[in-house]
Structure formats: C-alpha cells, structure tokens
C-alpha positions as CSV (number, residue, x, y, z in Angstrom):
1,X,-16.7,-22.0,-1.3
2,X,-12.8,-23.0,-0.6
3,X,-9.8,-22.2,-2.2
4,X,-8.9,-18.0,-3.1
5,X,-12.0,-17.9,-5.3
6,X,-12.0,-15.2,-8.4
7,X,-15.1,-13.4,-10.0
8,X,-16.0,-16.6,-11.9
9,X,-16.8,-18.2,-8.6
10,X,-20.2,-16.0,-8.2
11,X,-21.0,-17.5,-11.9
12,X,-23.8,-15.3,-14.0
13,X,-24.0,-11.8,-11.6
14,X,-26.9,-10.3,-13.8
15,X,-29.4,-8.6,-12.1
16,X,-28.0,-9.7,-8.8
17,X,-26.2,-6.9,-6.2
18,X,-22.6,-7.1,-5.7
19,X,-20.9,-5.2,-2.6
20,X,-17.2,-4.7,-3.3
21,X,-15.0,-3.8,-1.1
22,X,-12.6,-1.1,-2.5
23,X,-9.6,0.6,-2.1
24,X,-10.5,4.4,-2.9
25,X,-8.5,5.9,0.1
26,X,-7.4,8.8,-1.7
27,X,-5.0,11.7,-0.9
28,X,-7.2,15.3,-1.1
29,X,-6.6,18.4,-1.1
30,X,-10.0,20.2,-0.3
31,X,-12.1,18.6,-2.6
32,X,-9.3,17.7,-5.2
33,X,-8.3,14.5,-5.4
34,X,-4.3,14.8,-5.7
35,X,-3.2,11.5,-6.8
36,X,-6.2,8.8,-8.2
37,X,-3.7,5.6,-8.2
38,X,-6.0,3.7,-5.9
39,X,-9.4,4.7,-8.1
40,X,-7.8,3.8,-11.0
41,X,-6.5,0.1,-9.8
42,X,-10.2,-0.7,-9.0
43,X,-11.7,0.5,-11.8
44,X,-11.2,-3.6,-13.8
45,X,-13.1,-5.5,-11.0
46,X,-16.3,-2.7,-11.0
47,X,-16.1,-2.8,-14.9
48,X,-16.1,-6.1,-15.0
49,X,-19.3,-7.1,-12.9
50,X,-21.0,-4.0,-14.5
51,X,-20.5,-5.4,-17.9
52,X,-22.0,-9.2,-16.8
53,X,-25.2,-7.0,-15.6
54,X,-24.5,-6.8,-11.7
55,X,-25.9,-3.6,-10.1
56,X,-22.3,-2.9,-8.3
57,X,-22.6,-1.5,-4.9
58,X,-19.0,-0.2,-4.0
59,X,-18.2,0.4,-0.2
60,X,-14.8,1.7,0.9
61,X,-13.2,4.0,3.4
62,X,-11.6,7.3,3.2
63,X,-8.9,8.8,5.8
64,X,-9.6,7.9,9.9
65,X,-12.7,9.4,10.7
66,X,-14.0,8.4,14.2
67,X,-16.8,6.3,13.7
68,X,-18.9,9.6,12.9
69,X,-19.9,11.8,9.8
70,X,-16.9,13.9,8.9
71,X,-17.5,16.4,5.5
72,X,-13.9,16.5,4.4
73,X,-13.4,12.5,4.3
74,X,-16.9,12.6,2.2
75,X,-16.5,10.2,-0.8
76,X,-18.2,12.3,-2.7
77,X,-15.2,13.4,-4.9
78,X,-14.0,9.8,-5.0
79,X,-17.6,9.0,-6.9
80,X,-17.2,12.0,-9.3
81,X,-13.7,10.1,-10.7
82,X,-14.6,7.1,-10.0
83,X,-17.6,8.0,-12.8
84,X,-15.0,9.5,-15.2
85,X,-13.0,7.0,-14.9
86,X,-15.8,3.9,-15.6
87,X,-17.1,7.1,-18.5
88,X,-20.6,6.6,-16.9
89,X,-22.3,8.0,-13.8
90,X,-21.8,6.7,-10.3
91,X,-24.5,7.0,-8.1
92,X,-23.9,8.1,-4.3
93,X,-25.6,7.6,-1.4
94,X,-24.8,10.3,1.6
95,X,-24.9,7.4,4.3
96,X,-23.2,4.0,4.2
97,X,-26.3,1.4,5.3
98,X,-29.0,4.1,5.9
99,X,-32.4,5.6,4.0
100,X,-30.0,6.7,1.3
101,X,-28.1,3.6,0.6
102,X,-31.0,2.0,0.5
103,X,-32.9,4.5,-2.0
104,X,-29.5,4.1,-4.1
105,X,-29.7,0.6,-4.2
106,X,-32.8,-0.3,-4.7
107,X,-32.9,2.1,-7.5
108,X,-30.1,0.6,-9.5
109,X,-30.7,-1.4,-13.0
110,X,-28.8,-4.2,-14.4
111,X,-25.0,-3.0,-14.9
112,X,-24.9,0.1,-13.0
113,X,-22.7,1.4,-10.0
114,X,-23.5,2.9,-6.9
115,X,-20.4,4.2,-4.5
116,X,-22.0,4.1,-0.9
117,X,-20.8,7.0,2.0
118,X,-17.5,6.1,4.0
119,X,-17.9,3.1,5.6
120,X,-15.7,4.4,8.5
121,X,-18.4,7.1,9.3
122,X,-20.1,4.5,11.2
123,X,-18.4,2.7,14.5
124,X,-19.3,-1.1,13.4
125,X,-17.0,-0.8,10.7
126,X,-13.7,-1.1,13.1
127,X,-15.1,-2.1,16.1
128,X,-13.0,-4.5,17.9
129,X,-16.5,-5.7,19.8
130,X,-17.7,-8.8,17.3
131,X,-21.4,-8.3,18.1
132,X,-20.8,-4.3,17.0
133,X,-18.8,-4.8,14.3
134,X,-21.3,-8.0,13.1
135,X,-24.6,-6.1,13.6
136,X,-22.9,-3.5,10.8
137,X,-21.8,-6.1,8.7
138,X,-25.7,-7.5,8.7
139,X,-26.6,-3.8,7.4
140,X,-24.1,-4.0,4.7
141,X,-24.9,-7.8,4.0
142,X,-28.4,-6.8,3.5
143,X,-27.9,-4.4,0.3
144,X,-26.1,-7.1,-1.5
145,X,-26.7,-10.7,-3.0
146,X,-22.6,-11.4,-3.1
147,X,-19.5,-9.8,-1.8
148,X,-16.0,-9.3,-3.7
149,X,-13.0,-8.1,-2.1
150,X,-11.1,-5.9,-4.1
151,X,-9.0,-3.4,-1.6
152,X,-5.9,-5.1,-1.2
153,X,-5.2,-1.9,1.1
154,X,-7.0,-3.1,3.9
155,X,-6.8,-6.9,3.7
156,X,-5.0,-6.7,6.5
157,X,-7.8,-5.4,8.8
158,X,-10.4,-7.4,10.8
159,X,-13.4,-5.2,9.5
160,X,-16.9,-5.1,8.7
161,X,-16.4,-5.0,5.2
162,X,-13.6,-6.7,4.8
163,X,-13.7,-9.9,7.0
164,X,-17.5,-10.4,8.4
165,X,-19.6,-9.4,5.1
166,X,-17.5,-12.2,4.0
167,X,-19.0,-14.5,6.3
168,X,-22.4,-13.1,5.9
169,X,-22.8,-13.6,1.8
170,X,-21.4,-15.6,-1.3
171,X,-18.0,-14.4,-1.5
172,X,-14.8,-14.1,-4.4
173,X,-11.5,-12.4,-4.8
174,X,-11.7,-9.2,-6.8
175,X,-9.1,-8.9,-9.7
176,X,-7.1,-6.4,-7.9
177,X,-6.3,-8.4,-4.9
178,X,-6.1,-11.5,-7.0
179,X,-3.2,-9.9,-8.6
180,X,-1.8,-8.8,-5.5
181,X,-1.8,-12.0,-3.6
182,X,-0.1,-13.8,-6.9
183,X,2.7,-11.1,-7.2
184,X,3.6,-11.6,-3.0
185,X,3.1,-15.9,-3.3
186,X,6.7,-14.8,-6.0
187,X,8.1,-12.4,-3.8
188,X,7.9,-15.4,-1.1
189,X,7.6,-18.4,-2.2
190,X,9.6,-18.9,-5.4
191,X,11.4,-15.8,-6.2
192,X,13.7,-15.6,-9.1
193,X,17.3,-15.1,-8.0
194,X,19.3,-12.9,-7.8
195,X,16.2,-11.5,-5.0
196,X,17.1,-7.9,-3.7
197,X,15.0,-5.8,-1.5
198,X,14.7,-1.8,-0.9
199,X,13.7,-0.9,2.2
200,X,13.2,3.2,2.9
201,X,10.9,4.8,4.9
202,X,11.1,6.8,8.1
203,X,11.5,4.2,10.9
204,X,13.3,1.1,11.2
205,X,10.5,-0.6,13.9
206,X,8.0,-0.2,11.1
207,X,10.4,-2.5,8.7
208,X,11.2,-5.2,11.8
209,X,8.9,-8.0,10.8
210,X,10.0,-7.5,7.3
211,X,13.5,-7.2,7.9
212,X,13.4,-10.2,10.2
213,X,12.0,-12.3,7.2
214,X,13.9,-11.4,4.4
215,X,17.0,-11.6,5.8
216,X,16.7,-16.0,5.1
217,X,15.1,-15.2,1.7
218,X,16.4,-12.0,-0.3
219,X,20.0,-12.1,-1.5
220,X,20.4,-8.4,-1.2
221,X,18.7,-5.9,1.5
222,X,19.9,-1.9,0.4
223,X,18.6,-0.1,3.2
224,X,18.0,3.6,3.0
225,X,15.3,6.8,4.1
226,X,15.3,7.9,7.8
227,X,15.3,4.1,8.9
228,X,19.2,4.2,7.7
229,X,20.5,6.5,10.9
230,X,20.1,4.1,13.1
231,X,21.7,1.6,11.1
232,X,24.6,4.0,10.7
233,X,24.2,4.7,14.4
234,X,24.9,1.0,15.4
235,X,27.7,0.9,13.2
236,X,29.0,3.7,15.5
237,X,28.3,6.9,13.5
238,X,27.5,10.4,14.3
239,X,23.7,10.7,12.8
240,X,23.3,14.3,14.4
241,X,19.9,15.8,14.0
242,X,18.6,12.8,12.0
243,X,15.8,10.8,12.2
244,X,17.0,7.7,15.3
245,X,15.2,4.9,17.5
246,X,17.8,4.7,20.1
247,X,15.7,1.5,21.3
248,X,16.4,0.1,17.8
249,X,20.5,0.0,17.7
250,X,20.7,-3.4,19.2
251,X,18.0,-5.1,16.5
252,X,19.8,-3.1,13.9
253,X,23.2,-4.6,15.2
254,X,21.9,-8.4,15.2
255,X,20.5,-7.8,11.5
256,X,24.0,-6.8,10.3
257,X,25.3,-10.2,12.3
258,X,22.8,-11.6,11.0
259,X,23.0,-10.6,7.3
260,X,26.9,-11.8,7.6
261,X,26.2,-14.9,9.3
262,X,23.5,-16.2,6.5
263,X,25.5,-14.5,3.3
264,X,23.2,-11.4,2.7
265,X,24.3,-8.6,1.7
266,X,23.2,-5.4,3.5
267,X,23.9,-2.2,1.5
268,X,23.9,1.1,3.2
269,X,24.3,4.4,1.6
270,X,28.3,5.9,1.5
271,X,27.0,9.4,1.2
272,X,24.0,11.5,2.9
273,X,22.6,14.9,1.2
274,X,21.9,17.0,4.6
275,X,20.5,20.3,5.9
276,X,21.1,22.5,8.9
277,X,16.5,22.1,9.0
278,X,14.5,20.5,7.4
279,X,12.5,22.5,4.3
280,X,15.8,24.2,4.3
281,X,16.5,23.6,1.0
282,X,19.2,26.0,0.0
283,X,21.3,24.4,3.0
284,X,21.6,21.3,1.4
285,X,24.7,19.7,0.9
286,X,26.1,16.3,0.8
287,X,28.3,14.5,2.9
288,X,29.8,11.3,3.6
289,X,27.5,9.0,5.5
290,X,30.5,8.6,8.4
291,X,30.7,12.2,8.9
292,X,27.4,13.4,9.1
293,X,27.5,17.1,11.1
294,X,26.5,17.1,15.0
295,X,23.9,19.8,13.8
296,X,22.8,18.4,10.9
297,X,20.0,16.5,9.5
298,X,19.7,13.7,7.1
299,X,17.3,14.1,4.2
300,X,18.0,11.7,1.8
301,X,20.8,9.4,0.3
302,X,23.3,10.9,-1.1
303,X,24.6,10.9,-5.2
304,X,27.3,8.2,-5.1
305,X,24.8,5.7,-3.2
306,X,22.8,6.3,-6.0
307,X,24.6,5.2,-8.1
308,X,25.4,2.1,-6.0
309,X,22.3,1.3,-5.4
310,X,21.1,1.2,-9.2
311,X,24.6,-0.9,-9.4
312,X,23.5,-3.5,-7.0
313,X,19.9,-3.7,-8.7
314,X,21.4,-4.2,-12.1
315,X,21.7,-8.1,-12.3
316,X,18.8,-8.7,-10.4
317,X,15.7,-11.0,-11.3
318,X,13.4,-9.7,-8.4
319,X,13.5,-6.9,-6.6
320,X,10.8,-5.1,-4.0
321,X,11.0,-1.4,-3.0
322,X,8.9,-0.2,-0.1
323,X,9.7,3.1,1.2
324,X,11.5,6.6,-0.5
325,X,14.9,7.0,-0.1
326,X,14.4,10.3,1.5
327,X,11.9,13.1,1.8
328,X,10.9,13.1,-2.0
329,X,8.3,15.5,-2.1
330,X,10.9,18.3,-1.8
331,X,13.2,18.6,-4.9
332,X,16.5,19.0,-3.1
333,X,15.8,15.4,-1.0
334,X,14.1,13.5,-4.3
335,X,17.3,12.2,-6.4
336,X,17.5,9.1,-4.5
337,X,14.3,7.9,-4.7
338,X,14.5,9.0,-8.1
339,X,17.6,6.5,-8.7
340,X,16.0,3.3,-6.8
341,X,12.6,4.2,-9.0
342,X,14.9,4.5,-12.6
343,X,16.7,1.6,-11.5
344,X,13.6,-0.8,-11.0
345,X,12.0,0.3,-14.6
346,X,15.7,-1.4,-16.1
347,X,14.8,-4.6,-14.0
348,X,15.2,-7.3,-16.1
349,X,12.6,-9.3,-14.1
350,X,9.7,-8.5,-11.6
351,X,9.9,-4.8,-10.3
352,X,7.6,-4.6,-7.2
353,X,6.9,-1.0,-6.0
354,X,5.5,-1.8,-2.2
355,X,2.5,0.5,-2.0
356,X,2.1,3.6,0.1
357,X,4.5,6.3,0.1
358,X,6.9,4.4,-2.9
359,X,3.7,4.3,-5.1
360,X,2.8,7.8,-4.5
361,X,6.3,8.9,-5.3
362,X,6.9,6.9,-8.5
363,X,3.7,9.2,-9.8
364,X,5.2,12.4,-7.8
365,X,8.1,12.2,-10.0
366,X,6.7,11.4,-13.0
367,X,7.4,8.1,-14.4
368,X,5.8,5.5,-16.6
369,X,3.6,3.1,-14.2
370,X,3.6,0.6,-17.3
371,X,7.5,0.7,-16.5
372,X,6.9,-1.7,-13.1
373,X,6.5,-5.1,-13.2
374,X,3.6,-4.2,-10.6
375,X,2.8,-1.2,-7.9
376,X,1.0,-2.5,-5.1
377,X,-2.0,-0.7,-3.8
378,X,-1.7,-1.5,-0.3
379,X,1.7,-1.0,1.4
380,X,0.4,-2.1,4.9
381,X,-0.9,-5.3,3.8
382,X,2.1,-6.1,1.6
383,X,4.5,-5.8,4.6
384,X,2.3,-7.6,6.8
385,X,2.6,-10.6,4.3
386,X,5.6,-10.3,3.6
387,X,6.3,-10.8,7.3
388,X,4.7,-13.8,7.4
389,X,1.5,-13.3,9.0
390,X,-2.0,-14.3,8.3
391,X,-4.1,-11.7,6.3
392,X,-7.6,-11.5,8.4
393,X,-9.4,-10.1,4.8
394,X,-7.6,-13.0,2.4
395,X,-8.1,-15.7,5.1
396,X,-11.9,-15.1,5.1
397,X,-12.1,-15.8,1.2
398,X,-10.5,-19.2,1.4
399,X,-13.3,-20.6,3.8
C-alpha cells in the first residue's frame, strides 16, 4: 500500500482480525478513570470496523510501566468504559500476546471487541534493540489479519505496535489519526491568516523546536505558563521564586530578535497572579509582570493579560493552543487558562486545542468540546510535527 491509507484501504473486514492501535492512556485515580477524553476519541474507528464484521482486537498502553506487569496501570478499567461507551461488552485478556490474548481472540465472533493487557507490560514494546522489539511485534502480528493505527498519542514513538506491526501486516490509518494528520497538514502547510499560536506550559526547552518553527509561519506567538519567566527574565526582569531555565535566556533572547526581525509578534503577559508558595492559595495576588516580588512565585497570568490575550485572538483565522496558562487545576491560578480556552470557542476559524495538559483543562473547567474546531489527542506528537520532524508511527503507513 502507498499513500496515508484510511479504513477503506483494508476493503471488506468481515470475519477477519483487526489489531488497532489506540490511544487509551487514561488519567486514574485508583481504579476510576478521572477524565475518558482519549476513550472517547477512539470509540469511531473500533465502531466502525465492528459494524463491517471485524472481530477488533485493540492494543494500547497505559502510564510507564517498566516492561513488567504492574496492577495499577491494568487496563482493565479502560475495558469497562471502553464497553459503555461502544454499549456492548469488551472482552479483556490479562496479558498482551500470551495464553489469554489468545483464548480472547480466538474466541471472538464477527463484530466484536476484545481490549488486550498493556502492551507496555512487556519489554519488546519499547525496546530500542530491533530484533527485541520485532520478535514482540511477531507476537502481536500473529493475533491479527490487518493493523490500523488509531493513537495519534504515540505516533511519534518507534514501537512495537505502532511502527513494526505495521511492517509485519496489511496496514491503514485509523479515523482518529486521519483527522489528526489533516488538522496539522492546515496548521502547516496552508493556514488561514491571520495564524496565532498559544504556547503555555511549564518549560520553555520543551516549546524550542516549536518555537523555532513557528516563528517563519504564525503571525502571532502569545507566550504564557511557567515557560513565560524566562522570557521575562531575558527581557531583564526580576522572576523571583518562579519557574526559570537559566540555560534558556539566550534562545529566549534570539526568539524576541528573531520575532522583530521577521515581523511576528510575540505577546507576553503585562500582569502575573503570584503567591508567597505554591498551593498557597489565600496568598494570591496579582502583580505587574515587571515587578514580580524577589520571594514570590508566579502561578499564572494575570487578569489584564487576559484580556489581551482574548484581544489578540479576536481577528484571527487559525489559532493553536498547547499548554495552560498557569497551574489550572487550582482555582486561584485557572482564570487565564480559562480566558485563552473562552477565547478559542469565539474563533472565527479553526480552534486547535494541542493535546495533553490544554485538553485535559478545557474539560477540568467545564466547557463545550463541540466549541473547538478540534482537540488533539496527542500533545507530544503534535509538537513533534509541528516542529518539523518525521513521525516514525505516520511514516510507516505511507510505505
């Protein structure tokens, strides 16, 4: 097969065994699943095959266990929603390629859905040895007829079950990941202008690549979350207690040159809300971004950048958000992420929430997926592309 090929690639799936690769990595609490974003996104692709008559055997990973067994990164929860959310049981199997994946499998009729054990419970799945990590692929490549790729959230990974079960079996792009890779070739390739880009987060040198790229495409770059202090820093402010990569002044420096030099406009925040420690909420207070205390500690942007922020999103026809504003999940540090998130939903244009932590707190505080053009389920892989570089689990499809 060539070309990014989608589900109508495998042509007529019934009765045959389809291995996705999902993205059902999951925050838990115990055995609760705390937000189900990522079930829910690739609940269209397993419906899909399951209504043509494919017995769907769904593989995916769960938190960083070390190539070993580990009860609380079990998938087990993950297989309970998973069958609410299809309305039909899933069956599990306790190991990933063992006796039990096999029983599942084997017992599986025409348009049913088995979710197999974390794949990262075994050592093949991220080896960086190709014999190891292709002896595991054979194991996976054995339960299945074809393969689709559907966890955008790990595309950018050189694994077992993303890149060499690809290699190993009749291969197509889930839906999910289709959509994905379409919303980032208009983020890159032919975005509608004016093109402004949030970046948040807690460090700058996770941003650099992304940074580095967008300063030649996007017209705008507002810049805010812990990253912002060394930015502030390099402009020769106090920052006191606040999040700072000393190493990162002089890259932070040659992006504001940089930003002047090519006519982008970098936006930083006018005012901080700080606190004398961080959980300290009853110390918060805001301040102006110049005169942040010696012995305090930045927690989020303040009101007035807010509001400037939202202003500089108004007019424009694209916009990407990675990263909160500040630390969101406590209330007194949540009002700025809260502003970039209200002003994306008046986007007249294509809102793109990056993924990870900006996903997770657009649900945290309560509004309307439907309100964004689209919410990426894979914040790793979308700055990795948005970088520039070669996607090791997209790459894989095309040959």
């Amino acid at each position: 097969m060539t070309g990014n090929q989608t589900l109508s690639a495998l042509g007529d799936v019934r009765g045959k065994r389809v291995l996705v690769r999902s993205d059902l990595n999951v925050p838990l609490d115990g055995s609760t699943i705390t937000d189900d974003g990522r079930i829910r996104a690739s609940v269209p692709t397993i419906q899909a095959l399951a209504g043509a008559g494919a017995r769907v055997v769904v593989t995916a990973h769960l938190g960083r266990p070390k190539g070993e067994p580990e009860a609380k990164y079990s998938l087990a929860p993950v297989a309970a929603r998973l069958g609410e959310l299809l309305g039909h049981d899933v069956a599990f199997a306790t190991d990933t390629v063992g006796a039990s994946a096999q029983a599942v499998v084997a017992r599986l009729a025409d348009g049913q859905v088995a979710l197999l054990e974390n794949v990262r419970f075994n050592a093949g799945e991220t080896s960086k040895d190709d014999a190891e990590r292709g002896a595991f692929a054979d194991q996976l490549a054995a339960l299945a007829d074809a393969f689709v790729s559907d966890g955008f959230g790990v595309v950018h990974r050189k694994q077992a079950s993303v890149y060499d079960v690809a290699q190993r079996l009749p291969h197509a792009m889930g839906n999910l990941v289709a959509a994905e890779i379409d919303v980032l070739k208009r983020l890159t390739e032919t975005p509608e202008r004016p093109y402004a880009v949030v970046l948040g987060g807690s460090k700058v040198s996770d941003k650099l690549g992304v940074i580095d790229n967008l300063l030649g495409k996007a017209d705008k770059l507002l810049i805010g979350g812990g990253m912002v202090f060394t930015f502030l820093k390099a402009q020769g402010h106090e920052v006191g207690k606040s999040l700072l990569e000393e190493d990162q002044i002089p890259v932070c420096l040659d992006y504001l040159k940089r930003a002047q030099e090519t006519g982008v406009e970098i936006i930083l925040p006018t005012d901080i809300v700080v606190a004398d420690a961080f959980g300290d909420e009853a110390s918060a207070r805001v301040v102006a971004a110049d005169q942040i205390p010696a012995d305090a500690l930045g927690l989020d942007i303040g009101p007035e950048s807010g509001k400037a922020f939202a202003e500089a999103l108004a007019d424009a026809k694209t916009v990407f958000w990675n990263g909160p504003m500040g630390v969101f999940e406590q209330a007194a540090f949540a009002e700025g992420t809260r502003a970039v998130a209200e002003a994306l939903t008046k986007t007249d244009g294509l809102s793109v929430v990056g993924g990870g932590d900006s996903a997770a707190a657009v649900r945290t505080l309560g509004f309307d997926e439907a309100a964004f053009g689209h919410i990426s389920t894979g914040g790793g892989a979308s700055l990795e592309y948005l970088e520039g570089k070669t996607l090791p689990g997209i790459t894989v499809l095309e040959g």
